[in-house]
PDB file of N, CA, C and O in Angstrom:
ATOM      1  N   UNK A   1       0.843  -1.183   0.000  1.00  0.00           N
ATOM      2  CA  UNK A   1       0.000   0.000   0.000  1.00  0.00           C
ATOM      3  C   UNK A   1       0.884   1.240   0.000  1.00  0.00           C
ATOM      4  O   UNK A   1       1.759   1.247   0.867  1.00  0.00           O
ATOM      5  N   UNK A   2       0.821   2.208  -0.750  1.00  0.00           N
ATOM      6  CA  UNK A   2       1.499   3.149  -1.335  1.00  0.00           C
ATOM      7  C   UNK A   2       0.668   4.522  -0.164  1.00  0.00           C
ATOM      8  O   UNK A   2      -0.538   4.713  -0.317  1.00  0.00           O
ATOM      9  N   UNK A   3       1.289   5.191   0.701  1.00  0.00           N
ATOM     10  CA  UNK A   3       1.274   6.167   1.700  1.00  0.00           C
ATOM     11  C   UNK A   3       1.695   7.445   1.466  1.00  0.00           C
ATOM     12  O   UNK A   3       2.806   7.735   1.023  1.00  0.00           O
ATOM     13  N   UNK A   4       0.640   8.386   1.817  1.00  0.00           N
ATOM     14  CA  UNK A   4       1.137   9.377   1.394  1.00  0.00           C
ATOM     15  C   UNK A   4       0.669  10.791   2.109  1.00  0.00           C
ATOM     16  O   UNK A   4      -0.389  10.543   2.688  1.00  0.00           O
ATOM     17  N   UNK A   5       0.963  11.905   2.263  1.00  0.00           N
ATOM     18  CA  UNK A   5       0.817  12.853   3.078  1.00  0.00           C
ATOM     19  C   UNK A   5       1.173  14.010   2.786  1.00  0.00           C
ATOM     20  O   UNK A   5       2.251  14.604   2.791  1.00  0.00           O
ATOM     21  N   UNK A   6      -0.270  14.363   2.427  1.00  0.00           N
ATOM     22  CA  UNK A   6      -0.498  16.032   1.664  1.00  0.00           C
ATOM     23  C   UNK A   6      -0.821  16.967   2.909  1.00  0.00           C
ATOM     24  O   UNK A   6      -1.135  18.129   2.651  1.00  0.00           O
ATOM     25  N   UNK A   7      -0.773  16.575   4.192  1.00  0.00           N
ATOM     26  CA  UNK A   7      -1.053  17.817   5.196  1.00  0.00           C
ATOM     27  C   UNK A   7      -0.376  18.788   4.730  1.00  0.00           C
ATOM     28  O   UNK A   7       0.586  18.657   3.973  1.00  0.00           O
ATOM     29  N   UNK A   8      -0.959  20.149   5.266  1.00  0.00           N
ATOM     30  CA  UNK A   8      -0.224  21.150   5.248  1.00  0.00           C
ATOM     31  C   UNK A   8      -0.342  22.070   3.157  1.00  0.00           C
ATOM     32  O   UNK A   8      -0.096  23.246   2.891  1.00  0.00           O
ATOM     33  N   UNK A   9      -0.894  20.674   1.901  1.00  0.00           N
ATOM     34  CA  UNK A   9      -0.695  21.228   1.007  1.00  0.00           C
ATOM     35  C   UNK A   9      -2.291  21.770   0.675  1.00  0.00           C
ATOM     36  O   UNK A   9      -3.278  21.332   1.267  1.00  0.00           O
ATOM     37  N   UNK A  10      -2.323  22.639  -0.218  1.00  0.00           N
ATOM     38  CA  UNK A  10      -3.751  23.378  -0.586  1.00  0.00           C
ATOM     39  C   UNK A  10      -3.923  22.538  -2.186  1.00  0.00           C
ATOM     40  O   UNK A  10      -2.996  21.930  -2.721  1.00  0.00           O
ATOM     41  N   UNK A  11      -4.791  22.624  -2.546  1.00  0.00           N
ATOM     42  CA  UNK A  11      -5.190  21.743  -3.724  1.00  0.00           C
ATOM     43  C   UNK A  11      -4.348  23.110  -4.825  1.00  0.00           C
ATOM     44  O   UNK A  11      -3.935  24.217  -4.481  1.00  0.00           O
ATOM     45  N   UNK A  12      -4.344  22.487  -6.109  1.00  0.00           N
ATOM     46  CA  UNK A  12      -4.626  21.056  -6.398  1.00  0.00           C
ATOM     47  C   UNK A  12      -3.023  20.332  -6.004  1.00  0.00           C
ATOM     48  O   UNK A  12      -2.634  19.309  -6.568  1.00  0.00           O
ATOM     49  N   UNK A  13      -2.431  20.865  -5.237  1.00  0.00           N
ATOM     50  CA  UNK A  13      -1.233  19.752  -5.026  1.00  0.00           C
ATOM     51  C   UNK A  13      -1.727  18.357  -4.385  1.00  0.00           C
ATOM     52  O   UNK A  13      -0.981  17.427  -4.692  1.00  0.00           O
ATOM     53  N   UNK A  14      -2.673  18.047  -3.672  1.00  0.00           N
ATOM     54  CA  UNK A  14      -2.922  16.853  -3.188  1.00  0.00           C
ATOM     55  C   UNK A  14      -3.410  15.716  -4.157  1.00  0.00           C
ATOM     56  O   UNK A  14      -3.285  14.494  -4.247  1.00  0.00           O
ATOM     57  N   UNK A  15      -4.028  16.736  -4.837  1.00  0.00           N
ATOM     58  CA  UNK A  15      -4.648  15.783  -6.596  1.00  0.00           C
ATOM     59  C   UNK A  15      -3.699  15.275  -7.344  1.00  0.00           C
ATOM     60  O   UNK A  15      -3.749  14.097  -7.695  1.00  0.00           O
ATOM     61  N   UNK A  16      -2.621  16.153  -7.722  1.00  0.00           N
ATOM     62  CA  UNK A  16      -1.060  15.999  -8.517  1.00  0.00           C
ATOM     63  C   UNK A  16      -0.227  15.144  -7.530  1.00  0.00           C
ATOM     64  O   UNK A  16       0.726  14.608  -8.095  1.00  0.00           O
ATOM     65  N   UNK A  17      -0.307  14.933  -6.500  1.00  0.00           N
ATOM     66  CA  UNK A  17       0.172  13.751  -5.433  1.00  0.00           C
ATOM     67  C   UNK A  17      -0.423  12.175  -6.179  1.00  0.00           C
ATOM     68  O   UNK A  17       0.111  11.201  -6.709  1.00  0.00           O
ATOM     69  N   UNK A  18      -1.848  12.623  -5.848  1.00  0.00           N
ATOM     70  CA  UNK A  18      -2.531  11.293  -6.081  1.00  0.00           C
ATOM     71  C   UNK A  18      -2.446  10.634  -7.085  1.00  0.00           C
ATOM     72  O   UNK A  18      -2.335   9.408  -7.121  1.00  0.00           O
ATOM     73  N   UNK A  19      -2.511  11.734  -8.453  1.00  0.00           N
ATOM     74  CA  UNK A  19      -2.335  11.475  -9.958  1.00  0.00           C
ATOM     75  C   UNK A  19      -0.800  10.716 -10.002  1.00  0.00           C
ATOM     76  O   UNK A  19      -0.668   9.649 -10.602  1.00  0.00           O
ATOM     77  N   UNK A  20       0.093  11.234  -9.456  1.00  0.00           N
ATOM     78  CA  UNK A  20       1.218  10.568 -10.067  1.00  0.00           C
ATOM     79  C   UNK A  20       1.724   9.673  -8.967  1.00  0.00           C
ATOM     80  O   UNK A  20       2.927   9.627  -9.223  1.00  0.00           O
ATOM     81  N   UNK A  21       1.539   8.984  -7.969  1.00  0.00           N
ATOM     82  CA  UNK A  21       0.995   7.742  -7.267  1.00  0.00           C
ATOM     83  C   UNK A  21       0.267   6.802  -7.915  1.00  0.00           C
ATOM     84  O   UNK A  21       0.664   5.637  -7.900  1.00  0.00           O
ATOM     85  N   UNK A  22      -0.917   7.156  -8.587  1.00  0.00           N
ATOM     86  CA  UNK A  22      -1.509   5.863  -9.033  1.00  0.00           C
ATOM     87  C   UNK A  22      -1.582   5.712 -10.621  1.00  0.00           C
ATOM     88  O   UNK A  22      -2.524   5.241 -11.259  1.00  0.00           O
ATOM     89  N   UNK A  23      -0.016   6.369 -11.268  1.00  0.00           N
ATOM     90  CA  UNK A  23       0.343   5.987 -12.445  1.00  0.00           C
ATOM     91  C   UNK A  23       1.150   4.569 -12.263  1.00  0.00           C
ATOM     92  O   UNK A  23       1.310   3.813 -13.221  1.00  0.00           O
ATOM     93  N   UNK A  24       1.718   4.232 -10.757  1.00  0.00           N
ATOM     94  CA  UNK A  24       2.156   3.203 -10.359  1.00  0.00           C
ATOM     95  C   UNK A  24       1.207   1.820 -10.605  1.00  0.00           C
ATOM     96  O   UNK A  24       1.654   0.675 -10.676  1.00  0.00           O
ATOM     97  N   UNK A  25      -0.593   2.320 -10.749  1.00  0.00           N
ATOM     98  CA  UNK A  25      -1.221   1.243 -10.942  1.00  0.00           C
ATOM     99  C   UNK A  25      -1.491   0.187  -9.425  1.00  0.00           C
ATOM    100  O   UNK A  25      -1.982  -0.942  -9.424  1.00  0.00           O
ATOM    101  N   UNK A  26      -1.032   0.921  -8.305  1.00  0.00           N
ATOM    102  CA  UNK A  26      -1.087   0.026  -7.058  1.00  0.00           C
ATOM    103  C   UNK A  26      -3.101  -0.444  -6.513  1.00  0.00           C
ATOM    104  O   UNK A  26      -4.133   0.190  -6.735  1.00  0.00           O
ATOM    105  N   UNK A  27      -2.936  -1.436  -5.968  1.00  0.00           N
ATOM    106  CA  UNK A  27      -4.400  -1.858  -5.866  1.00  0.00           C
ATOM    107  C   UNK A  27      -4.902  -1.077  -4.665  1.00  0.00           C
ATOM    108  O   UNK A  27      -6.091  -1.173  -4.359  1.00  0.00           O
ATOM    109  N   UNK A  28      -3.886  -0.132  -3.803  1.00  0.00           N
ATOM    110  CA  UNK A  28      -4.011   0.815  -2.727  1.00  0.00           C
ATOM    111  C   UNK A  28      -3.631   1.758  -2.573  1.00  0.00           C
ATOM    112  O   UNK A  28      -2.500   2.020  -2.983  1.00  0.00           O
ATOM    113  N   UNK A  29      -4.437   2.751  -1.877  1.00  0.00           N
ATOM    114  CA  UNK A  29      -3.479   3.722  -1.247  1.00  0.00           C
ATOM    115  C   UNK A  29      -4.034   4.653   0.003  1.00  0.00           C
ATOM    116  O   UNK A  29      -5.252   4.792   0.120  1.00  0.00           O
ATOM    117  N   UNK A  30      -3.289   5.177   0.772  1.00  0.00           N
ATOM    118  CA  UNK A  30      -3.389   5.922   1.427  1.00  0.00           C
ATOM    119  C   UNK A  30      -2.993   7.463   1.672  1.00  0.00           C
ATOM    120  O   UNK A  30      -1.809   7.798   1.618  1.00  0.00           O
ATOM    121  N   UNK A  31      -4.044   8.419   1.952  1.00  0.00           N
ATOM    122  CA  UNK A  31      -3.328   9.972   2.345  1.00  0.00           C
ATOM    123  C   UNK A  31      -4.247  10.397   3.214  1.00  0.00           C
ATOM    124  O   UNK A  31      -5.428  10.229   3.520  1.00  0.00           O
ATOM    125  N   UNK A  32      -2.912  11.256   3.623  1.00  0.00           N
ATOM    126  CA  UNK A  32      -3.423  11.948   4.954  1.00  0.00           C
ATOM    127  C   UNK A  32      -3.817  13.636   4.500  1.00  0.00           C
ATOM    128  O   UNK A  32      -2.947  14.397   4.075  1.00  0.00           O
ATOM    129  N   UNK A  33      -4.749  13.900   4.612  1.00  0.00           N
ATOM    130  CA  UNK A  33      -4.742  15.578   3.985  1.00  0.00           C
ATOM    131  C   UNK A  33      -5.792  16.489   5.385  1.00  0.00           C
ATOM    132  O   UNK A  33      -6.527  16.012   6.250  1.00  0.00           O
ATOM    133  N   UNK A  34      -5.486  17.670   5.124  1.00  0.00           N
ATOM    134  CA  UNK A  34      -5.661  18.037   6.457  1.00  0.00           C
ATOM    135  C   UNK A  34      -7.310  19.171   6.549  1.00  0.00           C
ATOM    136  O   UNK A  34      -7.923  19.458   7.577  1.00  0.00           O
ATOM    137  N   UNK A  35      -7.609  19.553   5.264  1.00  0.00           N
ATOM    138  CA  UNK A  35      -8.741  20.125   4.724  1.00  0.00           C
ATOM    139  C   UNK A  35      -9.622  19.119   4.012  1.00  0.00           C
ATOM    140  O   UNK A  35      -9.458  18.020   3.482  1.00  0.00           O
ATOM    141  N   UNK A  36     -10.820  20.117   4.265  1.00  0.00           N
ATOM    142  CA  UNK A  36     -12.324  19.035   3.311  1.00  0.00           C
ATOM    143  C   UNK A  36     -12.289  19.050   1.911  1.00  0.00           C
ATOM    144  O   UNK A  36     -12.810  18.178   1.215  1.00  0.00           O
ATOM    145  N   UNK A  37     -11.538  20.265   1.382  1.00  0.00           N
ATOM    146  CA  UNK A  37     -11.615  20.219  -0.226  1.00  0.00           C
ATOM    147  C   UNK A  37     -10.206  19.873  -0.151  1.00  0.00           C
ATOM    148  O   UNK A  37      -9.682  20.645  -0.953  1.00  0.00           O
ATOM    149  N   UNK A  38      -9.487  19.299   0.253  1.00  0.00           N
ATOM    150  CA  UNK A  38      -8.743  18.779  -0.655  1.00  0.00           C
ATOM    151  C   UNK A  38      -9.110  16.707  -0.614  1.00  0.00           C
ATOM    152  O   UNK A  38      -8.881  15.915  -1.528  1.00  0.00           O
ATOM    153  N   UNK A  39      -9.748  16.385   0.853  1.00  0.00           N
ATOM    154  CA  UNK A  39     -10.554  15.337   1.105  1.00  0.00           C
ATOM    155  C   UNK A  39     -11.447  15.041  -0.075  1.00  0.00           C
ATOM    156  O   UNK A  39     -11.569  13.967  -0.664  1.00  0.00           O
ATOM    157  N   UNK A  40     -12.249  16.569  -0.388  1.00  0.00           N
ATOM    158  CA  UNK A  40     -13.486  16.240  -1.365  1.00  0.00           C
ATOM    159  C   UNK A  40     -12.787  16.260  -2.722  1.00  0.00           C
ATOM    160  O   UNK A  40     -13.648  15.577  -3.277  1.00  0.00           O
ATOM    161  N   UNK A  41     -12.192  16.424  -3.380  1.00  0.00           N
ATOM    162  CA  UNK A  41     -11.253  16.615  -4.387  1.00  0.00           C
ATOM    163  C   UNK A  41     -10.468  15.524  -5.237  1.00  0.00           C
ATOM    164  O   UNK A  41     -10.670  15.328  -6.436  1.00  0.00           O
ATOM    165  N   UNK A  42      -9.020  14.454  -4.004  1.00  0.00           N
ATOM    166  CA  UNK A  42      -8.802  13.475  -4.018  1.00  0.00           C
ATOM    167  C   UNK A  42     -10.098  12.587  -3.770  1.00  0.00           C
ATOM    168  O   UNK A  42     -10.083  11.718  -4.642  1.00  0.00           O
ATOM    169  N   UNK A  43     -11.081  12.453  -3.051  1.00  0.00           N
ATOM    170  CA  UNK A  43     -12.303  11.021  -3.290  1.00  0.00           C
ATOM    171  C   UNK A  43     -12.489  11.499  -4.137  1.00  0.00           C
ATOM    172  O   UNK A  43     -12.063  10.611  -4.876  1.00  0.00           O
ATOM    173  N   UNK A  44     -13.086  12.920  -5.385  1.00  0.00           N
ATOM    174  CA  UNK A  44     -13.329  12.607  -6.596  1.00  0.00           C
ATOM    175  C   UNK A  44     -12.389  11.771  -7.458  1.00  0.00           C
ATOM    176  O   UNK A  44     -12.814  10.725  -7.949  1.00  0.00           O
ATOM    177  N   UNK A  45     -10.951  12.232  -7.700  1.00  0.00           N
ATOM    178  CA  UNK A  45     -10.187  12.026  -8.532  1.00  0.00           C
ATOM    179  C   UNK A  45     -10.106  10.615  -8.084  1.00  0.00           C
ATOM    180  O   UNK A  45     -10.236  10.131  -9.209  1.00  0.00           O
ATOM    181  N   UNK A  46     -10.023   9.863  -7.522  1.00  0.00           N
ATOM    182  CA  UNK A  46     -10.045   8.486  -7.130  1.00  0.00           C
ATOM    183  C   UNK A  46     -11.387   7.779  -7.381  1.00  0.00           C
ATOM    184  O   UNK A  46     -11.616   6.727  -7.978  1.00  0.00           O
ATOM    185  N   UNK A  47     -12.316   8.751  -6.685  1.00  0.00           N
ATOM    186  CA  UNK A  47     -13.785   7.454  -7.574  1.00  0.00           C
ATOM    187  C   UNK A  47     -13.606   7.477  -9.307  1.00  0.00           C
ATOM    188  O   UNK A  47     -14.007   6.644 -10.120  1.00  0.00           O
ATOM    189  N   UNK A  48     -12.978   8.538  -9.497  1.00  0.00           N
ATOM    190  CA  UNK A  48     -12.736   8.799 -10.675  1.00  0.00           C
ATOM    191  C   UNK A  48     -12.443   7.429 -11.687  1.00  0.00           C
ATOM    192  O   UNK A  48     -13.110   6.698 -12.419  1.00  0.00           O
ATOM    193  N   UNK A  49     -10.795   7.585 -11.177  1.00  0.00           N
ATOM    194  CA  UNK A  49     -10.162   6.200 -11.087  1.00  0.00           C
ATOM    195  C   UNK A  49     -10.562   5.260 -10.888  1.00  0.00           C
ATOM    196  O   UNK A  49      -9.626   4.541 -11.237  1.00  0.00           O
ATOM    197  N   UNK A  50     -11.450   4.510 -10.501  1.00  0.00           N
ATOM    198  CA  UNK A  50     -11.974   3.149 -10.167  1.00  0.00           C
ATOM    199  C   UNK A  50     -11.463   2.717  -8.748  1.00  0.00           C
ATOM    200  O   UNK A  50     -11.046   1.590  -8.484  1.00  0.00           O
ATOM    201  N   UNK A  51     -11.535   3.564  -8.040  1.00  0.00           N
ATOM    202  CA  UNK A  51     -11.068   3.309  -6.698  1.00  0.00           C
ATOM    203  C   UNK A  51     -12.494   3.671  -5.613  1.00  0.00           C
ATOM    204  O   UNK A  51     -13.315   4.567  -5.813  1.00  0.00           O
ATOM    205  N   UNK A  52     -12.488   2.937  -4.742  1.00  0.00           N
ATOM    206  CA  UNK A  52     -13.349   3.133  -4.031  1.00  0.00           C
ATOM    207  C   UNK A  52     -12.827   3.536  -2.937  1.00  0.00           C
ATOM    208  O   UNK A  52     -11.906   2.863  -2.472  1.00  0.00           O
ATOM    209  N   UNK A  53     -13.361   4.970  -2.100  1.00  0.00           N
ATOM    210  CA  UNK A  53     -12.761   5.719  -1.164  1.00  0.00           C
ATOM    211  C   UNK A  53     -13.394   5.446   0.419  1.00  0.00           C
ATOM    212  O   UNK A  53     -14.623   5.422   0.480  1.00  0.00           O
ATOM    213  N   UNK A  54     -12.890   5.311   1.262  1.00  0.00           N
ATOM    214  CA  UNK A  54     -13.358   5.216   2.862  1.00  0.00           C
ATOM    215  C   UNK A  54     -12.687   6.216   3.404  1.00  0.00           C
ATOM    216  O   UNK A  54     -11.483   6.267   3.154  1.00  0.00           O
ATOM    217  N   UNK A  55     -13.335   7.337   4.345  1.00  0.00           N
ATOM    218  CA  UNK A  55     -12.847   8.007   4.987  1.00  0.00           C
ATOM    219  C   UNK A  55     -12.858   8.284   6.173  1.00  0.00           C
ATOM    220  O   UNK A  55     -13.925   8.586   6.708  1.00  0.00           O
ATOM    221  N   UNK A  56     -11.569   8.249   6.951  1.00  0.00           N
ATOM    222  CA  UNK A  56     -11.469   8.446   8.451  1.00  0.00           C
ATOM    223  C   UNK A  56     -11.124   9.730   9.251  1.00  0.00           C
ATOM    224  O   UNK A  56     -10.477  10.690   8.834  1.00  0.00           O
ATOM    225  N   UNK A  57     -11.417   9.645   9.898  1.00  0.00           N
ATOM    226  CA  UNK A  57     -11.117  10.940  10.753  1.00  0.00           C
ATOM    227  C   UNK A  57      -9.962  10.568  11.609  1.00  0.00           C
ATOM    228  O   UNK A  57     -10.000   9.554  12.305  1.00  0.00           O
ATOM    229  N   UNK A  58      -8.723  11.529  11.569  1.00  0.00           N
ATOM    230  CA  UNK A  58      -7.850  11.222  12.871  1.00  0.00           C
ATOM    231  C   UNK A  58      -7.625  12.432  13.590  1.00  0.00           C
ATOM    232  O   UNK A  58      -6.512  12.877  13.309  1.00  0.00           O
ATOM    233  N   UNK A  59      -8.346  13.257  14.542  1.00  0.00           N
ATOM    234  CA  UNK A  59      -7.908  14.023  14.842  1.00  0.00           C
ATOM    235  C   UNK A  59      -8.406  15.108  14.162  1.00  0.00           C
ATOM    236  O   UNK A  59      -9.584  15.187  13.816  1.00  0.00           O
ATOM    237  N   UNK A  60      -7.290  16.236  13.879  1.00  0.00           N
ATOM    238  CA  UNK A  60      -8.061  17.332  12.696  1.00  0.00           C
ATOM    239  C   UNK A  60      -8.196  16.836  11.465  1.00  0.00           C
ATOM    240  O   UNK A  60      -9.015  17.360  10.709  1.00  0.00           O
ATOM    241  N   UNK A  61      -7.426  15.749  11.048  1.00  0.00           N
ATOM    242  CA  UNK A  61      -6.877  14.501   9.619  1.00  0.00           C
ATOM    243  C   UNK A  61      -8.001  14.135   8.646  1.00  0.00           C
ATOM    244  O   UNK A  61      -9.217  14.169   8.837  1.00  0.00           O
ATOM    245  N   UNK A  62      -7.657  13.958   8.103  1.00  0.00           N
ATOM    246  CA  UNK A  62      -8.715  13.228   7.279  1.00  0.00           C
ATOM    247  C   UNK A  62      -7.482  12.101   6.763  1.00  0.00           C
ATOM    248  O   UNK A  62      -6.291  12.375   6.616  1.00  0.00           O
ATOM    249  N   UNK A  63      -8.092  10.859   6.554  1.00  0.00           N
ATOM    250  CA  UNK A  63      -7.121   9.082   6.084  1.00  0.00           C
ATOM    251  C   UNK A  63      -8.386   8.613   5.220  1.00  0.00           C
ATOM    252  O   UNK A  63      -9.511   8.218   5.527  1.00  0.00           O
ATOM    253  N   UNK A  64      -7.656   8.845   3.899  1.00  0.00           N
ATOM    254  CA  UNK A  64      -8.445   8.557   3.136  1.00  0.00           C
ATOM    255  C   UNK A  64      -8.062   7.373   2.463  1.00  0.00           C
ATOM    256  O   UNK A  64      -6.988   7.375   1.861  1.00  0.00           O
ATOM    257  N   UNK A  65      -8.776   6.360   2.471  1.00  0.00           N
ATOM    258  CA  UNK A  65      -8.066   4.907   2.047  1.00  0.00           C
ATOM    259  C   UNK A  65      -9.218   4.798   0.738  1.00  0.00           C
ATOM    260  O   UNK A  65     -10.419   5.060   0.681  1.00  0.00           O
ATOM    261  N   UNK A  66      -8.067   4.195  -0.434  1.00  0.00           N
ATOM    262  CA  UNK A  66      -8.447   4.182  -1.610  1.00  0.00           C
ATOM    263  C   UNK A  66      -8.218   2.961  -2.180  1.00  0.00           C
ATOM    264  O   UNK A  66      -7.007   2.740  -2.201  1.00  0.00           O
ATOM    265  N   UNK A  67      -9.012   1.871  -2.760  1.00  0.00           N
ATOM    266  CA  UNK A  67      -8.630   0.554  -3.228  1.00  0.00           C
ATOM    267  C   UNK A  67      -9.485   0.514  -4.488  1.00  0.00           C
ATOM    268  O   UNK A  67     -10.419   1.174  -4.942  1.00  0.00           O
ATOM    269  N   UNK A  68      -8.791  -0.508  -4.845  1.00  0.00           N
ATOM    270  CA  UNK A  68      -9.371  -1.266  -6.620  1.00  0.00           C
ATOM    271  C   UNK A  68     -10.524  -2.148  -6.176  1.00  0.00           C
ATOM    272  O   UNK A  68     -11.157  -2.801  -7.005  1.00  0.00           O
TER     273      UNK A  68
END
């Protein structure tokens, strides 16, 4: 599972994270992002993708787990 951690970035850098992460083609992934639009943003670009998104709360966090 491919991990990753956009706290701290404002879109669209968390999207351009995600995009070139899952040119790797991995059946997972994970990020940590610290705002709702960039939360709401990456689950688009990932349902996008054929990934199905679950989202957790850690704290102020958002763990957004993304699979095939």
């Amino acid at each position: 599972m491919n991990k990753l951690d956009a706290r701290g970035l404002s879109c669209p850098e968390p999207v351009i994270m995600i995009q070139k992460a899952m040119s790797g083609q991995e059946a997972s992934y994970e990020m940590l992002v610290d705002n709702s639009t960039a939360k709401e943003n990456v689950t688009r670009y990932a349902e996008h993708q054929g990934y199905s998104v679950e989202v957790q709360t850690q704290g102020g966090d958002y763990l957004l787990v993304m699979k095939k």
